[in-house]
C-alpha positions as CSV (number, residue, x, y, z in Angstrom):
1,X,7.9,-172.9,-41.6
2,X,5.4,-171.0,-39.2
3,X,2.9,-172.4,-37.6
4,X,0.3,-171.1,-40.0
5,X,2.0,-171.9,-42.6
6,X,1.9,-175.6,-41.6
7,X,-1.9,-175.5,-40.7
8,X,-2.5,-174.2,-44.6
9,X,-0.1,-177.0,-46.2
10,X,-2.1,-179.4,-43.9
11,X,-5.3,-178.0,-44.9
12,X,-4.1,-178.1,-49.1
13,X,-3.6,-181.9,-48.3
14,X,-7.2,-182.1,-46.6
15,X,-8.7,-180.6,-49.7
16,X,-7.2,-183.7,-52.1
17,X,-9.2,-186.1,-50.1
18,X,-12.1,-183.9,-50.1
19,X,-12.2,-183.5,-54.0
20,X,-12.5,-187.3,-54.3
21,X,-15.0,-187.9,-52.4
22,X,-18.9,-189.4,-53.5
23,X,-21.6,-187.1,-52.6
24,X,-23.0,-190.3,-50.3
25,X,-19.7,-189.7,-48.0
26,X,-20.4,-185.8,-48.0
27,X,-23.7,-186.2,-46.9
28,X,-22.6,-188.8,-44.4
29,X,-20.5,-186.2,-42.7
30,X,-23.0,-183.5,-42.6
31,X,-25.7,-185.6,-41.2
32,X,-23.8,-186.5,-38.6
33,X,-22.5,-182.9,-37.9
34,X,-25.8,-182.0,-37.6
35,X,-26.2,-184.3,-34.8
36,X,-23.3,-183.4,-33.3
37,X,-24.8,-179.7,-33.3
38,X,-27.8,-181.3,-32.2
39,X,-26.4,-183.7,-28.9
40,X,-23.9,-180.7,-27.8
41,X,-26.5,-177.6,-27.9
42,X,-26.3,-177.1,-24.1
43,X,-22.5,-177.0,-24.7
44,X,-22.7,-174.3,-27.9
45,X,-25.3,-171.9,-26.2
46,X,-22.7,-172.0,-22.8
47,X,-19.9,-170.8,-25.2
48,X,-22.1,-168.1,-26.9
49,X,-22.9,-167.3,-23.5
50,X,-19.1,-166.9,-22.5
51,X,-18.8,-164.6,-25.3
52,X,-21.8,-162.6,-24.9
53,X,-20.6,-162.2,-21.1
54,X,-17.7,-160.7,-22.0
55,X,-19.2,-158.1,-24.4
56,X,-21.9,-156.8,-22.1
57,X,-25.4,-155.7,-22.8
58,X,-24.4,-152.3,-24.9
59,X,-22.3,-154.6,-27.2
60,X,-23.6,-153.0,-30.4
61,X,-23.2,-156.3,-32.5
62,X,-25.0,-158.1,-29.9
63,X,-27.8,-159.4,-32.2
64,X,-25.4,-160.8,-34.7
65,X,-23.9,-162.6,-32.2
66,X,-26.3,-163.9,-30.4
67,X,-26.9,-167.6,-30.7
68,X,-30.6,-169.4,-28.4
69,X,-32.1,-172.7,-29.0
70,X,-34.4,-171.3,-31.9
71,X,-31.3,-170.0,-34.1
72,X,-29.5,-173.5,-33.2
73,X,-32.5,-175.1,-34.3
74,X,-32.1,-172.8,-37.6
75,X,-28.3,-174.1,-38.2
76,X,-29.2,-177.3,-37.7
77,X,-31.9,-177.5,-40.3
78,X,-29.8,-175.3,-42.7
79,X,-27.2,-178.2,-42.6
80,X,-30.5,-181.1,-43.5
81,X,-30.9,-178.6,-46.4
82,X,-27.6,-178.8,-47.7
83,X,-27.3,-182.5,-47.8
84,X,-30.8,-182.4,-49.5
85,X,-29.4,-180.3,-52.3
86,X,-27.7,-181.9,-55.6
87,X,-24.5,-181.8,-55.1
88,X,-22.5,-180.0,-58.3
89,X,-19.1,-181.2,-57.8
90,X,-18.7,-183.2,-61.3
91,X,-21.3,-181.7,-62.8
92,X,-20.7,-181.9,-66.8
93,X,-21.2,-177.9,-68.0
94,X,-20.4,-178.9,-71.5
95,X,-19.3,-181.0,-73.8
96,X,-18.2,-181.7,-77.6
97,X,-15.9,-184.0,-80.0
98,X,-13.7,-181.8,-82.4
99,X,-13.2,-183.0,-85.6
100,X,-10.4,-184.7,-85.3
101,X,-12.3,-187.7,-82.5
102,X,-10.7,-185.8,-79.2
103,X,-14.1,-185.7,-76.8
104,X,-14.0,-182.7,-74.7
105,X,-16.0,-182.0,-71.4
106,X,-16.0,-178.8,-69.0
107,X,-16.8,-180.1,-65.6
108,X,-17.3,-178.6,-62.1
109,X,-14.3,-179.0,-59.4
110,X,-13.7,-177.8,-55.8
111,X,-12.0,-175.1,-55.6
112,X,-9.7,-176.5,-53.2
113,X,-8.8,-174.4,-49.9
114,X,-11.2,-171.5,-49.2
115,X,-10.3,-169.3,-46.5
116,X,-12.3,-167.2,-44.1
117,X,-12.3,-164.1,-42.8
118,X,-15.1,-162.7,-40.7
119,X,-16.5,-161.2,-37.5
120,X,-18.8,-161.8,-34.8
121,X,-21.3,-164.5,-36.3
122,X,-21.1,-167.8,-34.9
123,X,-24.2,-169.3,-37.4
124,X,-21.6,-168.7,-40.2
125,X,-18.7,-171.1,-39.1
126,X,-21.2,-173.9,-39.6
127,X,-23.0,-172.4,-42.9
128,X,-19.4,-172.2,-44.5
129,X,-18.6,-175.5,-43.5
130,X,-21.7,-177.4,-44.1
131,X,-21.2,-175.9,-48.0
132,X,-17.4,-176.3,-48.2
133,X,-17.7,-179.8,-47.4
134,X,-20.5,-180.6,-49.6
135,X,-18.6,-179.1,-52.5
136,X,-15.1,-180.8,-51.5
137,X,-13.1,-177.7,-50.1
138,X,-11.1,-177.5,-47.4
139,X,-11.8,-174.7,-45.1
140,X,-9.7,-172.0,-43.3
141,X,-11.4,-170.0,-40.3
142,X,-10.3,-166.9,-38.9
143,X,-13.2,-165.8,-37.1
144,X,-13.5,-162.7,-35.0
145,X,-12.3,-162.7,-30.8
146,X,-16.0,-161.7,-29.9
147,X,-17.1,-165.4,-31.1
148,X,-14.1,-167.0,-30.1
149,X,-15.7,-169.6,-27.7
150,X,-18.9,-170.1,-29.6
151,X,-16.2,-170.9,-32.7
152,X,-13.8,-173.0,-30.6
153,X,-16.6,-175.2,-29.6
154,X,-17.9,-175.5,-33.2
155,X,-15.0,-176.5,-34.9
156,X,-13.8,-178.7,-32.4
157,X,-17.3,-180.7,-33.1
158,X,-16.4,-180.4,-36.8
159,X,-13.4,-181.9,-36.8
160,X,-14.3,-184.8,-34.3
161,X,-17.1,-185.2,-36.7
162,X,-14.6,-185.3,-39.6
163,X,-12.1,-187.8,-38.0
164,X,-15.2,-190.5,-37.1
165,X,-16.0,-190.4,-40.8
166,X,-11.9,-191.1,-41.3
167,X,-11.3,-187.7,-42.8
168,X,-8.8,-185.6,-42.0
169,X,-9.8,-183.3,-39.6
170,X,-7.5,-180.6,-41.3
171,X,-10.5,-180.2,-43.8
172,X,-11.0,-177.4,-41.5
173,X,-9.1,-175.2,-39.8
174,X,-9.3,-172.6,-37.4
175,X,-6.9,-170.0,-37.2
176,X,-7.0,-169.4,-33.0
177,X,-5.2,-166.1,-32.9
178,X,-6.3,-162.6,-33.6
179,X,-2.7,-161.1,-34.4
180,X,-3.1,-158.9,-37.1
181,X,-0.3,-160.1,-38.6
182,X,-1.8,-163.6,-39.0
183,X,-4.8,-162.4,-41.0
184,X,-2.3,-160.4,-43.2
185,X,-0.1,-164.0,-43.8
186,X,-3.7,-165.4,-44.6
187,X,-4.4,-163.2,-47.5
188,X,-0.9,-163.6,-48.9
189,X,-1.1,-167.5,-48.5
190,X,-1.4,-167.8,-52.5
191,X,0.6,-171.2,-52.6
192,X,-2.3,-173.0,-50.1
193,X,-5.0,-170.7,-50.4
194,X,-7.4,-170.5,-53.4
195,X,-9.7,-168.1,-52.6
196,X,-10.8,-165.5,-49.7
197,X,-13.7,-164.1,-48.0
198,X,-14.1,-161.8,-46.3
199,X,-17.4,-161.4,-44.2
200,X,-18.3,-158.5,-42.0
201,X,-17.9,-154.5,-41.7
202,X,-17.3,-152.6,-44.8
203,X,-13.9,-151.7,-43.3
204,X,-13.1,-155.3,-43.2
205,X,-13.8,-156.0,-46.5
206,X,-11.8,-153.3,-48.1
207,X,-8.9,-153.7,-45.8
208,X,-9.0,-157.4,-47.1
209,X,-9.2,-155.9,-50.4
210,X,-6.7,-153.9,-50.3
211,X,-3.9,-156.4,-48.6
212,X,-5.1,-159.6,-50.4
213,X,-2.9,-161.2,-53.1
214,X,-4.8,-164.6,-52.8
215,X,-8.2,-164.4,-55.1
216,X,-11.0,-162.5,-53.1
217,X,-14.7,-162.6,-53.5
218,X,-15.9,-159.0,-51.6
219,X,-19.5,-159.7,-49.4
220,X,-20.0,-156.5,-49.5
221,X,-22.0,-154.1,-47.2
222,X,-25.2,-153.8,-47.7
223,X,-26.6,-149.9,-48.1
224,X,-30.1,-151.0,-49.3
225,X,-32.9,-148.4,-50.0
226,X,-36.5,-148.7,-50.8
227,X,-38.3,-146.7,-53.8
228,X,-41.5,-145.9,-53.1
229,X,-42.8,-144.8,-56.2
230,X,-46.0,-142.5,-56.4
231,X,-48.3,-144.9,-58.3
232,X,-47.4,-147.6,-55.2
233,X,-50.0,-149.3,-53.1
234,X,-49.9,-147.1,-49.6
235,X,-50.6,-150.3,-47.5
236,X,-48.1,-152.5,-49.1
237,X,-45.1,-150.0,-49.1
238,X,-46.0,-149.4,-45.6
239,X,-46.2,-152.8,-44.7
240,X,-42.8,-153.6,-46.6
241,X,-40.8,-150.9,-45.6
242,X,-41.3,-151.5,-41.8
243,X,-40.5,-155.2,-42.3
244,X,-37.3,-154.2,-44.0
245,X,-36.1,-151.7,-41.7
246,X,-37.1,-153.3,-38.2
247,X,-37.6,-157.4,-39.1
248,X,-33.8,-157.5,-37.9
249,X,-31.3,-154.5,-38.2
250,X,-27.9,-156.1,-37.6
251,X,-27.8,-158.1,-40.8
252,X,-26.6,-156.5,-44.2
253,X,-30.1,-156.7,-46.2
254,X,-32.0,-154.6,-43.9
255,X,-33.0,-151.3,-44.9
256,X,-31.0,-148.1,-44.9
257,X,-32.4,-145.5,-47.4
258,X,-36.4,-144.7,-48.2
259,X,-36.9,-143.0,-50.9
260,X,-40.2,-141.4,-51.7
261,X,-42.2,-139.6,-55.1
262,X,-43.1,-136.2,-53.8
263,X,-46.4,-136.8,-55.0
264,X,-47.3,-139.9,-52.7
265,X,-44.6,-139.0,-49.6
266,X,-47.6,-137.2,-47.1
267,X,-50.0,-139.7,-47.5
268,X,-47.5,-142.4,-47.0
269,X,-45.5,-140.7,-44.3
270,X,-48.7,-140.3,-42.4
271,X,-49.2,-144.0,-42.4
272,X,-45.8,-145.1,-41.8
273,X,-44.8,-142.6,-38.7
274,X,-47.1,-144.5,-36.1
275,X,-45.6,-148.0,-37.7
276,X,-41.8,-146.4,-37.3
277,X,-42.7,-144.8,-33.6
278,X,-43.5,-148.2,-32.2
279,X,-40.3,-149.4,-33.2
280,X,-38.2,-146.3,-31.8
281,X,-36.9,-145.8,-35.3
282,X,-34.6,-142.9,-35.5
283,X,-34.7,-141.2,-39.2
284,X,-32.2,-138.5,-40.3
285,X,-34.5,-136.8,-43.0
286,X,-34.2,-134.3,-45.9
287,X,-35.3,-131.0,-45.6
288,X,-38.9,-131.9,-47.5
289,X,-39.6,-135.1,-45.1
290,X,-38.5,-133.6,-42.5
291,X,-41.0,-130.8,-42.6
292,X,-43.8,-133.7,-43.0
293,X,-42.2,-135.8,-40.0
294,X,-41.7,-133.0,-38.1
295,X,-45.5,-132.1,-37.7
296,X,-46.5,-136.2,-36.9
297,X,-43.1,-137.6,-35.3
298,X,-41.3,-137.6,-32.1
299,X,-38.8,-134.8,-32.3
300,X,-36.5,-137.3,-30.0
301,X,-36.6,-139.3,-33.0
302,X,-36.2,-136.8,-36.0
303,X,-32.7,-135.4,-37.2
304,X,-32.2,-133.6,-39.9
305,X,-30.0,-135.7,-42.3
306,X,-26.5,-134.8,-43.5
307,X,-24.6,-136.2,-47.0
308,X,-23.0,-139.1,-44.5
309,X,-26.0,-139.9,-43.9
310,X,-26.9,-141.5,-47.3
311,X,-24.9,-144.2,-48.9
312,X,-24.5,-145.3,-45.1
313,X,-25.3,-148.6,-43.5
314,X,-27.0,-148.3,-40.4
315,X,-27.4,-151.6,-38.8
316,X,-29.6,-150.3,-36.4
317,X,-32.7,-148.8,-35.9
318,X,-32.2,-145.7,-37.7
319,X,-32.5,-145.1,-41.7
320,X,-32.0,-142.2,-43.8
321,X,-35.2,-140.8,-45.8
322,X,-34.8,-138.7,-49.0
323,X,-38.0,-137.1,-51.1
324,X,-38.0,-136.8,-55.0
325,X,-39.5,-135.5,-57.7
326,X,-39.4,-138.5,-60.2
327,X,-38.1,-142.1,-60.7
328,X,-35.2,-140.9,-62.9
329,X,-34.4,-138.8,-59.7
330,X,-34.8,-142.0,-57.6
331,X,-32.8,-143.9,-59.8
332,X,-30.2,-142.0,-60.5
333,X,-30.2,-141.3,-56.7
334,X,-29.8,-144.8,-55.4
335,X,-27.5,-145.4,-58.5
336,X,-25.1,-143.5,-56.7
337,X,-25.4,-144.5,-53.4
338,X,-26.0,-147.9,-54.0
339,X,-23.4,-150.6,-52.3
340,X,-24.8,-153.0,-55.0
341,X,-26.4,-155.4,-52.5
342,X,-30.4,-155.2,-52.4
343,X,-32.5,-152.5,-54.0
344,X,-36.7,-151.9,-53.8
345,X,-39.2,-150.3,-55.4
346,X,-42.8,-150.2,-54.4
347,X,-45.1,-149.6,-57.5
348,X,-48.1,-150.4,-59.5
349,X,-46.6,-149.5,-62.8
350,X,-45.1,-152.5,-64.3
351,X,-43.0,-150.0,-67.0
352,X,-41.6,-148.4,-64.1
353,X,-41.3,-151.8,-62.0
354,X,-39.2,-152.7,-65.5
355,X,-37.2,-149.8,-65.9
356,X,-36.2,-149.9,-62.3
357,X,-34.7,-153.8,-62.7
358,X,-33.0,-153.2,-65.7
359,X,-31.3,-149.7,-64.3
360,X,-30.2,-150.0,-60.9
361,X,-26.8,-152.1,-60.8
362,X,-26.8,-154.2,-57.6
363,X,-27.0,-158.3,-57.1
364,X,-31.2,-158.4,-55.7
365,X,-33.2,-156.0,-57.2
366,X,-36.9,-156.4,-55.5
367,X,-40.0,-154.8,-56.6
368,X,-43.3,-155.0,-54.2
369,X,-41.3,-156.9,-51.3
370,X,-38.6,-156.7,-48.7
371,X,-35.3,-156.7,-49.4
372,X,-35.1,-159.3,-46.4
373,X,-35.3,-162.0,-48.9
374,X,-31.6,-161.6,-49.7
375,X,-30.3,-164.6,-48.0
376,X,-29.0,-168.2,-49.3
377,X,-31.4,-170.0,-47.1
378,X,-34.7,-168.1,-48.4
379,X,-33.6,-168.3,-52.0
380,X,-33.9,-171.7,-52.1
381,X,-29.4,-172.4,-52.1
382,X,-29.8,-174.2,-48.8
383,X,-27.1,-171.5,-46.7
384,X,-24.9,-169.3,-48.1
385,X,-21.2,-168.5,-47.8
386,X,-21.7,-164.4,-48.6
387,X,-23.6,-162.4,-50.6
388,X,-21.5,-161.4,-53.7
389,X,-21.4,-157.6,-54.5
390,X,-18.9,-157.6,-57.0
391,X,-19.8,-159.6,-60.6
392,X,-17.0,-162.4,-61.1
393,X,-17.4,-165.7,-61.0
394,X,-20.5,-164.9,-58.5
395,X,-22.8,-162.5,-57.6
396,X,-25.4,-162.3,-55.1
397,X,-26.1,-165.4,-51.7
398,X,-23.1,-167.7,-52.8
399,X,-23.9,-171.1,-52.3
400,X,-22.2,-174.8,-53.8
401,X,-22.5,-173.8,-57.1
402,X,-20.2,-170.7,-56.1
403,X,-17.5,-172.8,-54.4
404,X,-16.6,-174.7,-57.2
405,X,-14.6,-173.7,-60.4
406,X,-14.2,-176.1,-63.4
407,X,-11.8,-177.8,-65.3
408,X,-11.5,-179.6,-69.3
409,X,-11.2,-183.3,-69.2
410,X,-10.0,-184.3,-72.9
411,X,-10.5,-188.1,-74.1
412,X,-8.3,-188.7,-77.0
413,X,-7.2,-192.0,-79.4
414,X,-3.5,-190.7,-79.8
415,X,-4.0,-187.6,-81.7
416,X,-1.1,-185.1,-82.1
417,X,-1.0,-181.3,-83.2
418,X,0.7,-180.6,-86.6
419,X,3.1,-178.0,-86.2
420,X,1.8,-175.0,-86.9
């Protein structure tokens, strides 16, 4: 047996004394890992500092990495949250008595080990693990080598926090290599591992995808546009789209794709240039915005856009812009590029605002605000494990009620089944 192989069959074992426990104990445990988190900051932020060192300042995930006192601060109240929320573990879904006196009930259960796969987030090892523990899974991290000192010093807080509370500190596990060959033992792991996720690039996700025979739920990327539609308030869409193009670029809801009504795009160009300008934002432009950029924009700033440049996710400060004559040419537009994350449209006409919801397939459709709202934390789940792209089992910020599958309990008085 290889050494991961032993960490997972230690890990399935961790997640049968996880599954029993009261939600008092879970809380227990995540109240005092948010001390820990709290007592050891100077110790964290030195490790993220490690890490960032050895990245240097043109590291383009930098942001992502990047942990300071206010986005401890952030974690730490994210974990409060989670112990705040009812926990579903045990939940009854449904229940019934047949006619013949057997009582049936559908209740929720962990889903046992859940394993890990992402890159160069630190704030995620402890989001996963304050929601795995609070819906009794065990957890198996393989984080990536650019957050491998922030991560080391996480978990090993997590698991001293684990073995004070007489829990086996298997309930999570870090996997501390980066060997390729590793990650691909980790998605064929189907006899310990329950289900994957993957976190991170697109081209992480689909080579998970693609190589995973344990269960996977994809987080996919997020290629987000905004509709600006030509009965839209001016002000608002202007206000809107800067906030979700520049509030923070690295993270998968930001924007990538404005669309704009032909009949509205001057007026609104005009009053978003100076907005974009202050913010260095680099657009890559059709042929009819880029005429009415190119007269009020910085030509450092302007490119004329290519097909790659749509359906792309920038994670940066550049976006792609596109005019059009209609919403069914918006729609159908983003309907084709869309990644099925977060879509916008900025309108006044509620048909439109309806039509818009009802078409575009993705797992947040927004009308009149940011798509920077798609997040666990801001929709009210306490963290979030991922954001679903895919429809199975979850779609969207996956929180507890994600992490858990169910199972029938049957109560019976010796009833038997006449052959058939």
């Amino acid at each position: 047996m290889t050494q991961l192989e032993h960490q997972l069959k230690r890990a399935k074992e961790a997640s049968y004394v996880l599954a029993r426990l009261s939600t008092a104990k879970k809380n227990a445990v995540l109240r005092s890992l948010a001390g820990a988190l709290q007592t050891h900051a100077r110790e964290i932020l030195a490790a993220n500092a490690r890490d960032l060192a050895k990245q240097g300042e043109a590291y383009p995930l930098r942001d992502r990495l990047l942990l300071h006192e206010d986005r401890l601060k952030a974690i730490i109240h994210g974990v409060h949250t989670v112990v705040k929320l009812p926990d579903p573990v045990h939940e009854v879904l449904e229940k019934r008595t047949l006619p013949n006196g057997l009582h049936l009930s559908r209740v929720r259960t962990p889903l046992g080990v859940i394993g890990i796969i992402y890159e160069a987030r630190p704030n995620v090892t402890v989001e996963i693990v304050s929601l795995t523990l609070k819906t009794g899974n065990a957890t198996v991290l393989k984080g990536g080598e650019d957050a491998h000192e922030t991560n080391t010093c996480l978990v090993r807080l997590i698991r001293k926090v684990l073995l004070r509370h007489g829990l086996p500190k298997d309930a999570v596990v870090m996997i501390d290599s980066f060997d390729r060959t590793l990650s691909d033992a980790l998605m064929q792991a189907n006899r310990y591992v329950d289900l994957l996720i993957p976190r991170g690039s697109d081209r992480l996700i689909q080579y998970v995808r693609q190589n995973a025979t344990v269960p996977v739920i994809e987080t996919g990327a997020g290629v987000c546009h905004t509709y600006v539609e030509k009965s839209a308030d001016v002000a608002l869409a202007v206000r809107v789209v800067e906030n979700a193009k520049t509030r923070r670029v690295s993270v998968c809801n930001a924007l990538d794709t404005i669309v704009v009504d032909a009949a509205i795009a001057k007026k609104f160009l005009e009053k978003l240039a100076p907005r974009f300008e202050a913010h260095s934002v680099e657009i890559f432009a059709d042929a009819p915005s880029f005429s009415l950029l190119s007269k009020i924009y910085p030509h450092q700033l302007l490119k004329k856009a290519k097909d790659s440049d749509f359906g792309r996710e920038f994670l940066s400060m550049k976006c792609s812009m596109k005019v059009v004559k209609n919403a069914k040419e918006a729609m159908a537009f983003i309907q084709k590029k869309t990644s099925g994350h977060s879509e916008a449209i900025i309108t006044r006409n509620q048909k439109r605002a309806r039509e818009f919801t009802e078409t575009i397939d993705a797992a947040a459709v927004y009308v009149n605000t940011s798509t920077a709202f798609t997040d666990g934390f801001e929709f009210g789940l306490g963290a979030e494990i991922g954001i679903s792209t895919q429809k199975l089992h979850a779609r969207g910020p996956m929180a507890l009620r994600e992490l858990t599958s169910s199972k029938w309990v049957i109560f019976g008085q010796g009833q038997t089944r006449s052959v058939a």
